[in-house]
N, C-alpha and C positions, 0 to 999 in steps of 0.2 A: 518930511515926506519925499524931498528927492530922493536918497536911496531907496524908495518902495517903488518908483517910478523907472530908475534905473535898472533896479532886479528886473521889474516887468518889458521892459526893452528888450533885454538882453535873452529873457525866456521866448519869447517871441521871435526874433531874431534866429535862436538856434533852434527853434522849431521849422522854420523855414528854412536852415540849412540842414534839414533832417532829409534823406530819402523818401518821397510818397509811399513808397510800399516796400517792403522786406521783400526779400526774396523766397519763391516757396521751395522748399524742403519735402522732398518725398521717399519713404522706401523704396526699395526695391524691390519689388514681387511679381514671381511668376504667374502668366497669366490666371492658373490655374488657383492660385492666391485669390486674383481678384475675383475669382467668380464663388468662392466659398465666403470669403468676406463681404458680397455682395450683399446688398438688398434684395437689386434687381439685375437683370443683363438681358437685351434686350437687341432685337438686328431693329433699325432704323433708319430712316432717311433721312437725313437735314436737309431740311431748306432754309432754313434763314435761320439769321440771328436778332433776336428782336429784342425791346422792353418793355415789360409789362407796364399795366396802369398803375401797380403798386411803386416804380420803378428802378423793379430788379431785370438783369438780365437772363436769356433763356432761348434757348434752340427751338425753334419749331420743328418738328417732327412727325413723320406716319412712320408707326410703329407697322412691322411688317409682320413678327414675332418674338410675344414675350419669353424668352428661356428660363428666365426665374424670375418667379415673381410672386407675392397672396393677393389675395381677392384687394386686398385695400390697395397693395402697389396698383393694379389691373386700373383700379377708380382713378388714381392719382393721374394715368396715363393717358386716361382721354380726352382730356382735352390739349393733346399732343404739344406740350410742353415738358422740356426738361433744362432745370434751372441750371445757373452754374454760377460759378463765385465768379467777384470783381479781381480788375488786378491780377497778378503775377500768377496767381492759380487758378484762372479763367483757363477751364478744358480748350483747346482748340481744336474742332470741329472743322470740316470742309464741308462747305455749303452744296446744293445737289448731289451729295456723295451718302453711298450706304455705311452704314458704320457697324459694326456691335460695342455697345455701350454698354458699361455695367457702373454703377450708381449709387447711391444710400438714398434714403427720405427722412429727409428734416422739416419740422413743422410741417408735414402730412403734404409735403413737397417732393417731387423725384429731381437729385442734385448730382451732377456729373462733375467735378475738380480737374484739376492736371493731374493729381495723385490715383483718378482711374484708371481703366482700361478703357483709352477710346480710340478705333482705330479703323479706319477704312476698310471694306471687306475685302477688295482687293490686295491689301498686304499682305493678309493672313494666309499663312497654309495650308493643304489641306488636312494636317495633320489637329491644326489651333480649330481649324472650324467643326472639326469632329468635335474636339472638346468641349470647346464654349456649347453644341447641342446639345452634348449629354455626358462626356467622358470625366470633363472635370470636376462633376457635379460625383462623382461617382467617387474620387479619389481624396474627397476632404478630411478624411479621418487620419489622411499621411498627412503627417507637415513636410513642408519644404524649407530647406534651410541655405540659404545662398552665400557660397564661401570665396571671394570676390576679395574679404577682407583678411583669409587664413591664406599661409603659406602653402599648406595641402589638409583638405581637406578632409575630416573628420568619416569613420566608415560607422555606419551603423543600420539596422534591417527594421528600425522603425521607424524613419524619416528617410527622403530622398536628397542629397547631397548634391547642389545646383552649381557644379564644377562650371560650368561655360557662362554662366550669369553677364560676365564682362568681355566674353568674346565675340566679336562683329559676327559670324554666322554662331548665335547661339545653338548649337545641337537642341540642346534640352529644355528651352525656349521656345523652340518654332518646330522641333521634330517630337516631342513625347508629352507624358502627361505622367504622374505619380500616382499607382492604385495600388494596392492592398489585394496579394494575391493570394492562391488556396494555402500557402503553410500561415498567410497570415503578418507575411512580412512584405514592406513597403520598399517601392524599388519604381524604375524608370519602364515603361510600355518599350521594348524593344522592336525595332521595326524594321525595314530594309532602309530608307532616307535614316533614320535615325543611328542605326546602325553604321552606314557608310560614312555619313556628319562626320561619328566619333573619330573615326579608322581616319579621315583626314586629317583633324585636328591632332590628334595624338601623335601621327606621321611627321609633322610641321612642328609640333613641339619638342621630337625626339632629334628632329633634325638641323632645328637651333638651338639643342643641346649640345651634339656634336661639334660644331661648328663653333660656339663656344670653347668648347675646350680646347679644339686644334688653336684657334688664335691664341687661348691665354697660356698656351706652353711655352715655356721660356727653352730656349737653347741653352745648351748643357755651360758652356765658357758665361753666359752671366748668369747663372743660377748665383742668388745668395750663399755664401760660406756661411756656418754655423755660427760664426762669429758676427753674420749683420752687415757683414763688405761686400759688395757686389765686384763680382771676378770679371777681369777683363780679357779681351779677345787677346791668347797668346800666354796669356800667365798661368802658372799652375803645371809647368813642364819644370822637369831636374833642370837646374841650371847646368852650365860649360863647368868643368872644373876647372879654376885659376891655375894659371901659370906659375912652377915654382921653380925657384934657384935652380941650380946643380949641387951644390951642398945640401939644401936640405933633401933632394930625392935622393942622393946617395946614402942619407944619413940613413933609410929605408931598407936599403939593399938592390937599389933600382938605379939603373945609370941610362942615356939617351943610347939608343941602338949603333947611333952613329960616332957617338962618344969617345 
């Protein structure tokens, strides 16, 4: 029975040297993602972070306006809770602040993650608060495809191709939305911010391109030779022709002038 004693230590033991919680893992998706994949999405006000009597954790909230929602989310909503996971994919929320929330319902619960969209109104654009009212609701039938992880992105007129995904001023994150226009093909809401966004970034990528190249041009004296040597400063000139006898230059036909 000691080795059944010993195993049981040691599984214990390395249970306790386990991490309490994994880290959470989430996609990437454009706002306009989150509110097609939604349940619900909703403007709100947090005021506190409570736990219930069952106890799970859960924002109090007054709902200001539900953007998407069915009559059952509508139910779930009044009594101005919305749950949220423990641990590492616990939404964070700022307390007295307006947010737009967008959600799923699990066991006839409204549940907000880190993996939503939760986000102060104040951050938002004016371009995102258009959406989340009504615009993005509009453009589900486009997907979004965010290229973050491609060299260059892929072109096609049935999706919208999320070039600035991992750029600090996302253009096409905070400036547009993707709809389905009269030929029927999917493309980016062009705007005058949107527009401008692009026209910067593409300036600044064109221009650390240049700049690029100027630095990795080598000077002509160490360019590689064909052969894999790197040439050094001064070599690659006709050498001096050596100095010869006087018999062998006469043997030519050639004598010193002063000779």
């Amino acid at each position: 029975m000691g080795w059944v004693w010993s195993v049981a230590v040691v599984a214990v033991v390395g249970m306790m040297l386990l991490p309490s919680a994994a880290p959470c893992s989430c996609l990437l998706w454009h706002p306009q993602q989150h509110v097609c994949k939604a349940d619900f999405v909703v403007f709100a006000r947090v005021r506190r972070l409570t736990e219930t009597p069952d106890g799970n954790m859960a924002y109090k909230v007054k709902v200001k306006k539900l953007v998407k929602g069915s009559e059952k989310v509508e139910l779930s909503l009044q009594k101005g809770l919305i749950y949220t996971d423990s641990g590492t994919c616990a939404a964070q929320l700022k307390t007295r602040t307006s947010h737009i929330i967008t959600g799923n319902i699990v066991a006839n619960k409204p549940r907000v993650s880190l993996c939503n969209f939760a986000a102060p109104m104040r951050s938002l654009t004016p371009k995102m608060k258009k959406g989340f009212r009504l615009l993005y609701k509009l453009g589900c039938d486009c997907p979004i495809m965010s290229c973050h992880f491609w060299e260059q992105c892929p072109k096609a007129n049935f999706f919208c191709p999320w070039e600035t995904s991992r750029e600090k001023n996302d253009c096409q994150g905070r400036q547009s939305m993707c709809l389905r226009g009269p030929d029927g093909t999917c493309d980016w809401l062009r705007g005058r911010l949107y527009t401008s966004c692009m026209k910067t970034l593409r300036g600044r990528a064109n221009a650390t391109d240049t700049n690029n190249t100027q630095d990795n041009r080598i000077p002509r004296y160490r360019q590689p030779s064909r052969f894999g040597y790197k040439r050094i400063r001064g070599h690659g000139t006709r050498p001096r022709r050596p100095f010869r006898p006087r018999q062998t230059i006469s043997r030519i036909g050639y004598v010193p002038k002063n000779g």
